[in-house]
PDB file of N, CA, C and O in Angstrom:
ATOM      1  N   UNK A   1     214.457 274.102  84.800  1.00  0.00           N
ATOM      2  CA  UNK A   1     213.401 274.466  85.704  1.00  0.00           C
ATOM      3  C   UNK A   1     213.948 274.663  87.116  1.00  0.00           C
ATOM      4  O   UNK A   1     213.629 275.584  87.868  1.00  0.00           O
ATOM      5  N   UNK A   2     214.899 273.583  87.405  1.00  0.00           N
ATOM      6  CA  UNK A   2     215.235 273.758  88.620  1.00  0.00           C
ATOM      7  C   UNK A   2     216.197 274.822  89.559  1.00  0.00           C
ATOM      8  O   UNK A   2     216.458 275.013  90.747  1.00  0.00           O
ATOM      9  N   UNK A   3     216.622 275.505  87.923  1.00  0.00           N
ATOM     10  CA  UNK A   3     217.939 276.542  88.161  1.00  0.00           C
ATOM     11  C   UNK A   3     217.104 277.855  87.589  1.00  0.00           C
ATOM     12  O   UNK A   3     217.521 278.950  87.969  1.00  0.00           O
ATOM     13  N   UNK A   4     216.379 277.840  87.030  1.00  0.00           N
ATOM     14  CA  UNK A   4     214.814 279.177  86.580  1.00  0.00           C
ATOM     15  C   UNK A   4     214.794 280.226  87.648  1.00  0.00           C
ATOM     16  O   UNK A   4     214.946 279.982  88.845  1.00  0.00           O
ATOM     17  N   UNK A   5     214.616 281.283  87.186  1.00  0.00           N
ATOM     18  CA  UNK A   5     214.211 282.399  88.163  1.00  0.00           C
ATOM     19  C   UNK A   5     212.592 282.231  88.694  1.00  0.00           C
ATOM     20  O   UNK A   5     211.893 282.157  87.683  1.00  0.00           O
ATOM     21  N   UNK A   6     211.989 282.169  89.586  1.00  0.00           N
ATOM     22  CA  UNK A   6     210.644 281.516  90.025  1.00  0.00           C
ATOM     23  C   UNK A   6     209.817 282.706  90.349  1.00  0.00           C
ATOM     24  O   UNK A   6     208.606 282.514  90.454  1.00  0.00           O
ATOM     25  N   UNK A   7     210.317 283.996  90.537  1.00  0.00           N
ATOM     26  CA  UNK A   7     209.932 285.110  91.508  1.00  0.00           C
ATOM     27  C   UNK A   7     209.161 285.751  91.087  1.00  0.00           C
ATOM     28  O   UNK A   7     208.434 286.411  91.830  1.00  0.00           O
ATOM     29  N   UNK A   8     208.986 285.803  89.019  1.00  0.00           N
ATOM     30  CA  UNK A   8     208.331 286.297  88.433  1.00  0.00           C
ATOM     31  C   UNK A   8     206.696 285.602  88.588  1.00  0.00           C
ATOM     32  O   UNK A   8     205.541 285.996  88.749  1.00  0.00           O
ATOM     33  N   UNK A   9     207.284 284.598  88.457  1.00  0.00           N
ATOM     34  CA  UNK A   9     205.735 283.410  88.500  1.00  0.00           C
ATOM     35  C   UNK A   9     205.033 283.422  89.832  1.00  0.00           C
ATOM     36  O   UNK A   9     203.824 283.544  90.032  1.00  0.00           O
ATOM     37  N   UNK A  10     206.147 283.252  90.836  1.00  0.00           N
ATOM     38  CA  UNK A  10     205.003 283.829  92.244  1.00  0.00           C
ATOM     39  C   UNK A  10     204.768 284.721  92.557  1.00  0.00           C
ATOM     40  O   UNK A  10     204.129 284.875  93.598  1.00  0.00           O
ATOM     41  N   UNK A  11     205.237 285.881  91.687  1.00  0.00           N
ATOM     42  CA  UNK A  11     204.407 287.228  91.843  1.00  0.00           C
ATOM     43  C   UNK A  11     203.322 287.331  91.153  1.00  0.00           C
ATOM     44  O   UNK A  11     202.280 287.860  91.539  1.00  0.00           O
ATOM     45  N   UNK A  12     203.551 286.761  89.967  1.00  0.00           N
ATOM     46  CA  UNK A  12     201.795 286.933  89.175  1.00  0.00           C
ATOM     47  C   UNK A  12     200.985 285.821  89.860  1.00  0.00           C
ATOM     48  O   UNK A  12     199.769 286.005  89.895  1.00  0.00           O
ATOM     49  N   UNK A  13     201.484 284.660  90.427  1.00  0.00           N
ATOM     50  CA  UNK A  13     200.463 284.240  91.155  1.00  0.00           C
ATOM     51  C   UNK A  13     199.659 284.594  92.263  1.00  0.00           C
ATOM     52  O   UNK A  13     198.464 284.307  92.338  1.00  0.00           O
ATOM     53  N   UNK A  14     200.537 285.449  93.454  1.00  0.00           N
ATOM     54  CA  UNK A  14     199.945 286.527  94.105  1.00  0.00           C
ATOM     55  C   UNK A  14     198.972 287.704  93.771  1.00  0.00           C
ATOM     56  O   UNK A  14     198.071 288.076  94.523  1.00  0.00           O
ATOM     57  N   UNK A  15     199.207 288.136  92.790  1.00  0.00           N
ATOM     58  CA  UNK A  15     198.773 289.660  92.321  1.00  0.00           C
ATOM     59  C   UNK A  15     197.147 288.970  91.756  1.00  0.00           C
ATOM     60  O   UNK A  15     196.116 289.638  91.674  1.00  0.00           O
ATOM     61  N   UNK A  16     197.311 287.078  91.324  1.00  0.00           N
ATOM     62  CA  UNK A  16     195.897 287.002  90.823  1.00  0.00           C
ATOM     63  C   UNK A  16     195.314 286.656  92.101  1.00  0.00           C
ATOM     64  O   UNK A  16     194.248 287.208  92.370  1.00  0.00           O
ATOM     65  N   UNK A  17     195.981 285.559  93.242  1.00  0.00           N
ATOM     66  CA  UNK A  17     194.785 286.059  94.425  1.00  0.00           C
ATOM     67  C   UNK A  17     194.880 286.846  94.771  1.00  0.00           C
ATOM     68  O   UNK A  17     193.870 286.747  95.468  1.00  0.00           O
ATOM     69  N   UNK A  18     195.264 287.861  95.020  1.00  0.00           N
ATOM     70  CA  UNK A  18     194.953 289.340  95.389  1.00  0.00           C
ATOM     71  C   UNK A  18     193.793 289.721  94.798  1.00  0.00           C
ATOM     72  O   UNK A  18     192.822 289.921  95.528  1.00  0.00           O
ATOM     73  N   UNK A  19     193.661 289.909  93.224  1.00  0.00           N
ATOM     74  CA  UNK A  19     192.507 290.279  92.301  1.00  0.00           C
ATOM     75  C   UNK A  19     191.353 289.215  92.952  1.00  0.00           C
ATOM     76  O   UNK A  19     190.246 289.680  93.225  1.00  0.00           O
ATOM     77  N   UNK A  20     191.540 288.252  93.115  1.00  0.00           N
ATOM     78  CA  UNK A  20     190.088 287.123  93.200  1.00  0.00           C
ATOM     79  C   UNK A  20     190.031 287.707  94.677  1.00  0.00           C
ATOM     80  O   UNK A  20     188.918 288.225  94.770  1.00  0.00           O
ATOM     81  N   UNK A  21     190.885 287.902  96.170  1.00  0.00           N
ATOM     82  CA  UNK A  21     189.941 288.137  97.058  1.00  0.00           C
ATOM     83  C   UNK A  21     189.172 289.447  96.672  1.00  0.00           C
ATOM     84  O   UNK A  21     187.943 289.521  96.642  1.00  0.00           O
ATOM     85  N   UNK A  22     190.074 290.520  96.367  1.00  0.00           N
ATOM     86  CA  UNK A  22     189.637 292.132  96.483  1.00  0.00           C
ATOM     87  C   UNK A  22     188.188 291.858  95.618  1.00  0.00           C
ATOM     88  O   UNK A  22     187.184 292.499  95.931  1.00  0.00           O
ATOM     89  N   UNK A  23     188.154 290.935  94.591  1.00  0.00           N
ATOM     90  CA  UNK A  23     186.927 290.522  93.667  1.00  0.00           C
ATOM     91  C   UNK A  23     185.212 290.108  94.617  1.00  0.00           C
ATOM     92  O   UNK A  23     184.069 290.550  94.725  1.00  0.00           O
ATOM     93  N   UNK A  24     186.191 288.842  95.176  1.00  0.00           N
ATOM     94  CA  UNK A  24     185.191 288.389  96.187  1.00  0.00           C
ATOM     95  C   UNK A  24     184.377 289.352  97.647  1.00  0.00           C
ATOM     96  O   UNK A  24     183.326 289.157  98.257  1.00  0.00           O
ATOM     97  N   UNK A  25     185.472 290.420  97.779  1.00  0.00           N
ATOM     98  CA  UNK A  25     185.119 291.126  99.184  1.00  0.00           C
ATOM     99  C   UNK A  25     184.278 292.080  98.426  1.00  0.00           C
ATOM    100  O   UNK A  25     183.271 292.423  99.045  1.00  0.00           O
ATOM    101  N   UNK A  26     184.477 292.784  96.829  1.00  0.00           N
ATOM    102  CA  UNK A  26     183.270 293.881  96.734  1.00  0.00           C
ATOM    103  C   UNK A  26     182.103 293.035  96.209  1.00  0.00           C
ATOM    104  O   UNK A  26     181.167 293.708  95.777  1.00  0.00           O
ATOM    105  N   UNK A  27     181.922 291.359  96.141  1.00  0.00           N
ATOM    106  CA  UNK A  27     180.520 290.864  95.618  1.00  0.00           C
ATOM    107  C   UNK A  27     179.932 291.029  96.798  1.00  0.00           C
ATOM    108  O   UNK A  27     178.776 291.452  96.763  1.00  0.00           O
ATOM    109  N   UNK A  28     180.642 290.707  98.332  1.00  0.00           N
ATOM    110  CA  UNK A  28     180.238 290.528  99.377  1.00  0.00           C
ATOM    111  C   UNK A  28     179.722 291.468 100.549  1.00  0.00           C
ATOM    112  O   UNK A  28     179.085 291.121 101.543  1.00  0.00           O
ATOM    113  N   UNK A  29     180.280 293.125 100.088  1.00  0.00           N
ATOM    114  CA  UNK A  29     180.001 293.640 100.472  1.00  0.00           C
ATOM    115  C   UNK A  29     179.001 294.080 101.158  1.00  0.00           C
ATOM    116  O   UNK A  29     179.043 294.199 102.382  1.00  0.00           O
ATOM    117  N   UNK A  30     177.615 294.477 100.172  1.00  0.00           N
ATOM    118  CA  UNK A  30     176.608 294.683 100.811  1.00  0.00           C
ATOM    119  C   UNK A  30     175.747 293.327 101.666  1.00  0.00           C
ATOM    120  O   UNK A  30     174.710 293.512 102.303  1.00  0.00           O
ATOM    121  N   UNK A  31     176.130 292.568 101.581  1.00  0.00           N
ATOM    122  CA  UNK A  31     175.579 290.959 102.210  1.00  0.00           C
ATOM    123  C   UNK A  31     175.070 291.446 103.867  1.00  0.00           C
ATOM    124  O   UNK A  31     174.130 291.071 104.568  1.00  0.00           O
ATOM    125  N   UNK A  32     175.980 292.275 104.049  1.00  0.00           N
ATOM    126  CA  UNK A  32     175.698 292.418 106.146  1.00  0.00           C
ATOM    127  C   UNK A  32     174.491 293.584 106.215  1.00  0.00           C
ATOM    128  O   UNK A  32     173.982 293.651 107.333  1.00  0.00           O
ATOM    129  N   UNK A  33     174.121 294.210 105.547  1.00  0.00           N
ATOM    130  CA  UNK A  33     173.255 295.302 105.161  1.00  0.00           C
ATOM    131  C   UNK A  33     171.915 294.095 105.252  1.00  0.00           C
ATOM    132  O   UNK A  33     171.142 293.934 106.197  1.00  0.00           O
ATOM    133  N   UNK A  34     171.951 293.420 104.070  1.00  0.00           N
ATOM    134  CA  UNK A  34     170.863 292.396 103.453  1.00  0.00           C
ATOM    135  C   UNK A  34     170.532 291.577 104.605  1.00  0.00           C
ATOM    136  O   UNK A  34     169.389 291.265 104.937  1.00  0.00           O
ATOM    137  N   UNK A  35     171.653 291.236 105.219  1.00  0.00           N
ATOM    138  CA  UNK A  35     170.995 290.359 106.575  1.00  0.00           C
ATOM    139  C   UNK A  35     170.113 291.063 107.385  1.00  0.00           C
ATOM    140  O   UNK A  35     168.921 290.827 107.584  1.00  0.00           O
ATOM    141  N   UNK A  36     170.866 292.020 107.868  1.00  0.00           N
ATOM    142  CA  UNK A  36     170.132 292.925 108.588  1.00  0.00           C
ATOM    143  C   UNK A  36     168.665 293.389 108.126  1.00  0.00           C
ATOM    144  O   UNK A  36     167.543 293.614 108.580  1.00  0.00           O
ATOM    145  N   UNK A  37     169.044 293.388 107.506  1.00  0.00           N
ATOM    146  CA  UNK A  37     167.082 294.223 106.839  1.00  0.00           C
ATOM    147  C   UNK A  37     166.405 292.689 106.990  1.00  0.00           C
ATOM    148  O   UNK A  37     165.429 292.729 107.739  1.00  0.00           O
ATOM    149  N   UNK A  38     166.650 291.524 106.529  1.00  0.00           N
ATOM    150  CA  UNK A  38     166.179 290.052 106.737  1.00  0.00           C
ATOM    151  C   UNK A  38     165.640 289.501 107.823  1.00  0.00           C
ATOM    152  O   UNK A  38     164.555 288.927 107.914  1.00  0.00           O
ATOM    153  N   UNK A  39     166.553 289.725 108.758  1.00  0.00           N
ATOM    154  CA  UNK A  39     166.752 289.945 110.506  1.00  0.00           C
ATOM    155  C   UNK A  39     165.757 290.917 110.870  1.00  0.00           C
ATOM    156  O   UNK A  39     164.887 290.187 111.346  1.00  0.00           O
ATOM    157  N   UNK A  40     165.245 292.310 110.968  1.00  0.00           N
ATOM    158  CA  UNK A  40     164.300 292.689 110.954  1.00  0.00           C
ATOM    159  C   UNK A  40     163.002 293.057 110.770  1.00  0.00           C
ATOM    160  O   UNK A  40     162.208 293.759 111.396  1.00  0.00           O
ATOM    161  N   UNK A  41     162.960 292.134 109.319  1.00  0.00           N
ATOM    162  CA  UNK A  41     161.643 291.728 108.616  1.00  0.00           C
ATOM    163  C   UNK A  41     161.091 290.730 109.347  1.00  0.00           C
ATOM    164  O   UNK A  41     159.883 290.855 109.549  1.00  0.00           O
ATOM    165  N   UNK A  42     161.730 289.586 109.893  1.00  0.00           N
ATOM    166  CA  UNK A  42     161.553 288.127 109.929  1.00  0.00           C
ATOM    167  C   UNK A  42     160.383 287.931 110.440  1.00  0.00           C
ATOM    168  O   UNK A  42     159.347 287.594 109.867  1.00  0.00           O
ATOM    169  N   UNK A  43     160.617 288.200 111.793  1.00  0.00           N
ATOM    170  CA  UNK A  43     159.397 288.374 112.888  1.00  0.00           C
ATOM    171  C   UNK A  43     157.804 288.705 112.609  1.00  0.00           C
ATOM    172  O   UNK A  43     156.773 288.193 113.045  1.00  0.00           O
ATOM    173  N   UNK A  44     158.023 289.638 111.817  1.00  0.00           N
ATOM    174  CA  UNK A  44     156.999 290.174 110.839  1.00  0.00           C
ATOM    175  C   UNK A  44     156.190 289.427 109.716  1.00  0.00           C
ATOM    176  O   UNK A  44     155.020 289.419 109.332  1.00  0.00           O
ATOM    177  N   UNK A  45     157.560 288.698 109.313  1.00  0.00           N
ATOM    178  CA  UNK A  45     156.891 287.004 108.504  1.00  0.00           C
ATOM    179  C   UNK A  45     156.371 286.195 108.746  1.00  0.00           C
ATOM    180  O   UNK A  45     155.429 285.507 108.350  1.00  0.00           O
ATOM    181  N   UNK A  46     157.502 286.312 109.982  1.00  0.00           N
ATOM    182  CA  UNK A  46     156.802 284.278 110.603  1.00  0.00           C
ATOM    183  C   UNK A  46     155.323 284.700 111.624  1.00  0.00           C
ATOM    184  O   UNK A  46     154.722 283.746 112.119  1.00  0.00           O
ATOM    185  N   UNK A  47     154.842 286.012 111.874  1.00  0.00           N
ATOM    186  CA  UNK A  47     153.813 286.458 112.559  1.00  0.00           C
ATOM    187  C   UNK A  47     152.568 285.859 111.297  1.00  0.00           C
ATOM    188  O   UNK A  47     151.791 284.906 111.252  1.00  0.00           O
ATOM    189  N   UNK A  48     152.925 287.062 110.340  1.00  0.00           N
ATOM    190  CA  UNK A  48     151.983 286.512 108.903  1.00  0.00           C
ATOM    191  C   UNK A  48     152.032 285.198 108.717  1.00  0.00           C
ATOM    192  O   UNK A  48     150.925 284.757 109.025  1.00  0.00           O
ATOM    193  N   UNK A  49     152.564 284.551 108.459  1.00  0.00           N
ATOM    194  CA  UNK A  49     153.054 282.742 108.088  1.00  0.00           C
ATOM    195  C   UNK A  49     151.802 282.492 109.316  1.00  0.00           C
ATOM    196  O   UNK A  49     150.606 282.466 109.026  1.00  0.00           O
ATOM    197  N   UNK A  50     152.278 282.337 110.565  1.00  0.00           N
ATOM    198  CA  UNK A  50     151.741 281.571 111.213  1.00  0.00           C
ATOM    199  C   UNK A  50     149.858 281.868 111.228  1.00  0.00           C
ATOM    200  O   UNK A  50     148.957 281.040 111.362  1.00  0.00           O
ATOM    201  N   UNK A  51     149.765 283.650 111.000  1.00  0.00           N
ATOM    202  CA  UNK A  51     148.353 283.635 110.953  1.00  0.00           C
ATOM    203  C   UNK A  51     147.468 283.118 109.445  1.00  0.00           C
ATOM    204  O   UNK A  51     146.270 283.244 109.194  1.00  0.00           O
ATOM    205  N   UNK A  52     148.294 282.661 108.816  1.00  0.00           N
ATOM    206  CA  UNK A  52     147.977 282.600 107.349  1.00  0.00           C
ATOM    207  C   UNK A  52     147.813 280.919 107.516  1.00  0.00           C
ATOM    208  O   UNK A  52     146.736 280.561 107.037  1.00  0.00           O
ATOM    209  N   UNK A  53     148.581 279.834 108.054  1.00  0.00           N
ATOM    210  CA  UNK A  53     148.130 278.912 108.225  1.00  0.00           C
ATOM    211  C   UNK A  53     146.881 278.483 109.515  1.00  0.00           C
ATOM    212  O   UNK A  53     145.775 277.972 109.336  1.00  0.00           O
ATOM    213  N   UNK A  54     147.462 278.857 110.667  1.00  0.00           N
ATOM    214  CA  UNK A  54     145.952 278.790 111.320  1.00  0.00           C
ATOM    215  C   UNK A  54     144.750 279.184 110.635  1.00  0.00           C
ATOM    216  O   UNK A  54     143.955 278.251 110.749  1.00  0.00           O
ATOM    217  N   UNK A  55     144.253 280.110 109.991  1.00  0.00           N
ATOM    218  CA  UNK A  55     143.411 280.474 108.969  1.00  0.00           C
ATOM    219  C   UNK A  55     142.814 279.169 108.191  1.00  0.00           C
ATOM    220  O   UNK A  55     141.677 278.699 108.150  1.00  0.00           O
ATOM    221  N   UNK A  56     144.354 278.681 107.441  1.00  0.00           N
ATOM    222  CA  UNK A  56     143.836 277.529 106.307  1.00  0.00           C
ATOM    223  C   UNK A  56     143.468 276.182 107.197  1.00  0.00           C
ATOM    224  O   UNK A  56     142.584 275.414 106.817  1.00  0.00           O
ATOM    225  N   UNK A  57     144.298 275.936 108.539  1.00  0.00           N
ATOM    226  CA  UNK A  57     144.093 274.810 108.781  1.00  0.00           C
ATOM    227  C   UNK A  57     142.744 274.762 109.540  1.00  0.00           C
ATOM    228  O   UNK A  57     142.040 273.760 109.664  1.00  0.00           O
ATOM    229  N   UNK A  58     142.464 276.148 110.087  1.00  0.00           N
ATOM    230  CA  UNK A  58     140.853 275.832 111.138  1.00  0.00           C
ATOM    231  C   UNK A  58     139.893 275.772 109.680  1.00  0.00           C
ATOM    232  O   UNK A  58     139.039 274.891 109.785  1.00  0.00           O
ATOM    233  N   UNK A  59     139.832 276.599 108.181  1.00  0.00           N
ATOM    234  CA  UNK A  59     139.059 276.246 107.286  1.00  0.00           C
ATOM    235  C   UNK A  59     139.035 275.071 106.599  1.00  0.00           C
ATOM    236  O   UNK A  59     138.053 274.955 105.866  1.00  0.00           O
ATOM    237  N   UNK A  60     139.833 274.129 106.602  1.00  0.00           N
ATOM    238  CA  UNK A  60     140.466 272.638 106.498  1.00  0.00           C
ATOM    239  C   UNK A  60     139.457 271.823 107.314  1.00  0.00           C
ATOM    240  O   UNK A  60     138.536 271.156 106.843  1.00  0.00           O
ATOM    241  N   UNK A  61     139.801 271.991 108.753  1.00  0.00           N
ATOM    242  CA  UNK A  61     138.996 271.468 109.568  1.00  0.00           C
ATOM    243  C   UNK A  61     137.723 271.621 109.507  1.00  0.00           C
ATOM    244  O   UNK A  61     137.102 270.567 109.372  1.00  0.00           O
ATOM    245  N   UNK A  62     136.887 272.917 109.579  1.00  0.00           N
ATOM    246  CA  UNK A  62     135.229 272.916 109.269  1.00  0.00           C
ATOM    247  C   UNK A  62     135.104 272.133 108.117  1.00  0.00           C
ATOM    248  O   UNK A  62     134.133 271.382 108.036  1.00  0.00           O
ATOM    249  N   UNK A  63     136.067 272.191 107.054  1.00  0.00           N
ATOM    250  CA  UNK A  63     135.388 271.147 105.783  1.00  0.00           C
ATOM    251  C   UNK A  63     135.492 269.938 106.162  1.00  0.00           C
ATOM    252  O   UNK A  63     134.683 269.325 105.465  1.00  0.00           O
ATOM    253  N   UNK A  64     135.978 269.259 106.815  1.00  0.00           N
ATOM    254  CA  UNK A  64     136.214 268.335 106.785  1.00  0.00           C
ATOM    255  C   UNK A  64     135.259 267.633 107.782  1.00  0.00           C
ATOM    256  O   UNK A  64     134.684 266.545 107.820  1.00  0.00           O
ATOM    257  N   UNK A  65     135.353 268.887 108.686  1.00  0.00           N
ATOM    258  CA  UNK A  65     134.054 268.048 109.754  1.00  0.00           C
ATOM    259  C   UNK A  65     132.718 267.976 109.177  1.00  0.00           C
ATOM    260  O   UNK A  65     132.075 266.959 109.436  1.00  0.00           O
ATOM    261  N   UNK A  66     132.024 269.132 108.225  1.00  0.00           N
ATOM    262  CA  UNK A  66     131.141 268.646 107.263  1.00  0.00           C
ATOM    263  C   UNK A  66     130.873 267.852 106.627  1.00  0.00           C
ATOM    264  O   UNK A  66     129.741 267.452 106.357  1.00  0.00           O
ATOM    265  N   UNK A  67     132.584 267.209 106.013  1.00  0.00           N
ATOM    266  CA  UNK A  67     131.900 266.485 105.236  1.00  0.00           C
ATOM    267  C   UNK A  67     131.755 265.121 106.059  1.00  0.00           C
ATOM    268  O   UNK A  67     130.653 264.608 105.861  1.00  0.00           O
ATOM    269  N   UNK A  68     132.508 264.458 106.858  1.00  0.00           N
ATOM    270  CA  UNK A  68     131.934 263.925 108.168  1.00  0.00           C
ATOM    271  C   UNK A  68     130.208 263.704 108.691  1.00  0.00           C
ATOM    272  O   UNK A  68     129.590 262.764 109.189  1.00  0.00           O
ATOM    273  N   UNK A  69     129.923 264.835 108.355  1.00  0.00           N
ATOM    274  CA  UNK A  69     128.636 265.080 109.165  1.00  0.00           C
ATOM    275  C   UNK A  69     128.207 264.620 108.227  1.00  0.00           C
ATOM    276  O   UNK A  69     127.415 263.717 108.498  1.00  0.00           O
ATOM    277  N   UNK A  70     128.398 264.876 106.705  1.00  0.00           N
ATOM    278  CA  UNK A  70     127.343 264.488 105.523  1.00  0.00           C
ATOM    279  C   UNK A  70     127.540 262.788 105.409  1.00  0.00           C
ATOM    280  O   UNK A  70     126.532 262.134 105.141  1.00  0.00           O
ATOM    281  N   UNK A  71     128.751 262.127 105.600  1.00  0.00           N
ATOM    282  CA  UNK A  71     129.036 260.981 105.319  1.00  0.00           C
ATOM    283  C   UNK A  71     128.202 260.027 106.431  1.00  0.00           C
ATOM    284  O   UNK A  71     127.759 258.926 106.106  1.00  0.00           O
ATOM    285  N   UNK A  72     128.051 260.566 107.725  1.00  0.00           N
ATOM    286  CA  UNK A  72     127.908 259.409 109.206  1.00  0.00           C
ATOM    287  C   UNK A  72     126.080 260.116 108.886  1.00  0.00           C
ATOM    288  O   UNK A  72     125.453 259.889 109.921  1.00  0.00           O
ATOM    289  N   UNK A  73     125.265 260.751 107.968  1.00  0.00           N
ATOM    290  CA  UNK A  73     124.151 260.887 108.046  1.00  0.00           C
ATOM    291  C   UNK A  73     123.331 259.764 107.380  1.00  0.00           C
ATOM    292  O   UNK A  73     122.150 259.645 107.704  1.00  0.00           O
ATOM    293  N   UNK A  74     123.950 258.821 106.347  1.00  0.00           N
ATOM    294  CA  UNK A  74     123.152 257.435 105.726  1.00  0.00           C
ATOM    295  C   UNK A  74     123.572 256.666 106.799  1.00  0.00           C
ATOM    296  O   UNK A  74     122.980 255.591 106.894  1.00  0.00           O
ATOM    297  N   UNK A  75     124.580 256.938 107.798  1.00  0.00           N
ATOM    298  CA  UNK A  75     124.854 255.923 109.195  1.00  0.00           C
ATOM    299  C   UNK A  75     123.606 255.899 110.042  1.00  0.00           C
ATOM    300  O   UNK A  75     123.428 254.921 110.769  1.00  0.00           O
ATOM    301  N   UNK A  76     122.818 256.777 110.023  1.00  0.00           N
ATOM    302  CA  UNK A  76     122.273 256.939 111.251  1.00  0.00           C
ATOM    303  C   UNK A  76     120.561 257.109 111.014  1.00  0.00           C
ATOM    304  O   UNK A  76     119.671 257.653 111.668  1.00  0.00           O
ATOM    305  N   UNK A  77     120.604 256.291 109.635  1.00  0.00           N
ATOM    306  CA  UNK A  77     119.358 256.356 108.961  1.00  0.00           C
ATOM    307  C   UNK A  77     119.081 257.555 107.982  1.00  0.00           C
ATOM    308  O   UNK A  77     118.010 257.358 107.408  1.00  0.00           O
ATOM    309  N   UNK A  78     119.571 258.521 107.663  1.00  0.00           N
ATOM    310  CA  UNK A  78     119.221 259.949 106.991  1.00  0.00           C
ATOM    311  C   UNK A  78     119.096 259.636 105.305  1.00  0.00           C
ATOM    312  O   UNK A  78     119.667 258.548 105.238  1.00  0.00           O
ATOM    313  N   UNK A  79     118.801 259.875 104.335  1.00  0.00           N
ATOM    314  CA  UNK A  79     118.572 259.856 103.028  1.00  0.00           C
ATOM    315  C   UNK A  79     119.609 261.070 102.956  1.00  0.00           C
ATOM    316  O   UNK A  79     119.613 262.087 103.650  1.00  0.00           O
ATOM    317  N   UNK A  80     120.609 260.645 101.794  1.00  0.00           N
ATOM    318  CA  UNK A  80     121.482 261.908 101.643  1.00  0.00           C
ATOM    319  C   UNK A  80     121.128 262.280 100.654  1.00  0.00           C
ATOM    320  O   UNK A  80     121.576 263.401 100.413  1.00  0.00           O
ATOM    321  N   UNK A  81     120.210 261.697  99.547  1.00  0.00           N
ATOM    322  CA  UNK A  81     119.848 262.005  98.244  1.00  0.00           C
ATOM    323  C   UNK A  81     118.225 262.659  98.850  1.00  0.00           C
ATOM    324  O   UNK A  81     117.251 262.682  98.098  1.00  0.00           O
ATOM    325  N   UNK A  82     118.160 263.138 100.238  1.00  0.00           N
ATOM    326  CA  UNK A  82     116.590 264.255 100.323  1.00  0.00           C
ATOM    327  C   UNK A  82     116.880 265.811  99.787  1.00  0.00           C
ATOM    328  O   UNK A  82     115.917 266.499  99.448  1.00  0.00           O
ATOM    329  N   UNK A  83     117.799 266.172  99.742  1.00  0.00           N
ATOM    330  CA  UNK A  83     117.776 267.438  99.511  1.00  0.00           C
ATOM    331  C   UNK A  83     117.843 267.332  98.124  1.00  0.00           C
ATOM    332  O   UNK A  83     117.677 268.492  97.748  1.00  0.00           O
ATOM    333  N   UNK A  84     118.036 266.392  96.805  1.00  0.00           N
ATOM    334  CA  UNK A  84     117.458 266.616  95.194  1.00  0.00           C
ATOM    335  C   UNK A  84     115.921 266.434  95.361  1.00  0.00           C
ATOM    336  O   UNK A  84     115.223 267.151  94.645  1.00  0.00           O
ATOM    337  N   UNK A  85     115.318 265.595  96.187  1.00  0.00           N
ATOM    338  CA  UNK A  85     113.586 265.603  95.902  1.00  0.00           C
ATOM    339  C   UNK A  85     113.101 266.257  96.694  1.00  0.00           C
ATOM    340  O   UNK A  85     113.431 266.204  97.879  1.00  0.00           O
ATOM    341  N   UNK A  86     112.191 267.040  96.227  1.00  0.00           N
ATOM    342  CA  UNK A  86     111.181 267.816  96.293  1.00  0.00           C
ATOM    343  C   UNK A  86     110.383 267.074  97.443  1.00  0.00           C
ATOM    344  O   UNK A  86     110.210 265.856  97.400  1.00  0.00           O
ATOM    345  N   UNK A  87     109.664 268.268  98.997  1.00  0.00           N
ATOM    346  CA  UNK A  87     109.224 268.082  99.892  1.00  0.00           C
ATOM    347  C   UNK A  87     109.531 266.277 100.643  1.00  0.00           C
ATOM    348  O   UNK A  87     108.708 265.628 101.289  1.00  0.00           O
ATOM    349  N   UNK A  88     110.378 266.027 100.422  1.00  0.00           N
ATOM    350  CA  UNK A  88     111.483 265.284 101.361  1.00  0.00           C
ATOM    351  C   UNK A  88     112.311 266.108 102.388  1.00  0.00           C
ATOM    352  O   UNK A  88     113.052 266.990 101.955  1.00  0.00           O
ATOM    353  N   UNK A  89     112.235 265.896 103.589  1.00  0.00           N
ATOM    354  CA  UNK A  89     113.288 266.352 104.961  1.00  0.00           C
ATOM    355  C   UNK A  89     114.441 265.021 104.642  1.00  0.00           C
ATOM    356  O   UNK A  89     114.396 263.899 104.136  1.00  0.00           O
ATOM    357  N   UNK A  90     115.371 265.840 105.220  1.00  0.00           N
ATOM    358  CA  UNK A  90     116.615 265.293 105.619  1.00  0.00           C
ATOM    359  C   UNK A  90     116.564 264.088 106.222  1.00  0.00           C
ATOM    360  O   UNK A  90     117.119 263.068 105.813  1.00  0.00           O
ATOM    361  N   UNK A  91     115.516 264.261 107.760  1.00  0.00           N
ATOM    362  CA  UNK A  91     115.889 263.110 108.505  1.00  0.00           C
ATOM    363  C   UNK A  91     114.818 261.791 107.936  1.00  0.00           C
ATOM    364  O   UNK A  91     114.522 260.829 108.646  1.00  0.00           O
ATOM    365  N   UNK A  92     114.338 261.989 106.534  1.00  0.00           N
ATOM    366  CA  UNK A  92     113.346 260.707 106.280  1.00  0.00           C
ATOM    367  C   UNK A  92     112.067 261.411 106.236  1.00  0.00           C
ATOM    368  O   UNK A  92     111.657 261.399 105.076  1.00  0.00           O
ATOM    369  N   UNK A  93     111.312 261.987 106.985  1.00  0.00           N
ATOM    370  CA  UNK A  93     110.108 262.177 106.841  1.00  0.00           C
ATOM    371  C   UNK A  93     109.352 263.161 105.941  1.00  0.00           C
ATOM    372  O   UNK A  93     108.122 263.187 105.952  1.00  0.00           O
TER     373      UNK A  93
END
C-alpha cells in the first residue's frame, strides 16, 4: 500500500466530487428564480393573512361578547329560559 501507485484512486475520487457538485449546482439552479417570485408575492400574503385574521378575531370577539351578555343576564335578574315560553319578556315581565 505504501509503495502503490495512488494517482489512479485520487483521480476517481475527484472526478466523483466533481459529478456530486456539477449534480448539486443543476438541482439548485432554478432556487434564485423561486425566491424571487416568493419575495414578490410575500407582501401580498402577509396583506391577505393579516386581513383574514382581523376578520376572524373581531368575529371571535362579537361572539364572545354575546355570549357574555347572555351569561351576566340571570346576574342581573333576567330569566334566560324567557325566550322558550310563550308571551314572557326577557327582562321578567
Amino acid at each position: 500500500m505504501l509503495g502503490g501507485d495512488l494517482g489512479e484512486t485520487k483521480q476517481g475520487g475527484l472526478q466523483r466530487l466533481l459529478s456530486a457538485v456539477s449534480e448539486y449546482q443543476a438541482k439548485i439552479g432554478g432556487w434564485p428564480a423561486q425566491i424571487a417570485m416568493i419575495n414578490a408575492r410575500l407582501p401580498a400574503l402577509i396583506d391577505r393573512a393579516c386581513i383574514l385574521l382581523t376578520v376572524s378575531l373581531l368575529w371571535f370577539a362579537l361572539s364572545q361578547g354575546g355570549l357574555i351578555l347572555h351569561g351576566l343576564a340571570p346576574y342581573y335578574g333576567a330569566n334566560p329560559f324567557a325566550a322558550l315560553r310563550k308571551g314572557e319578556s326577557l327582562d321578567g315581565s
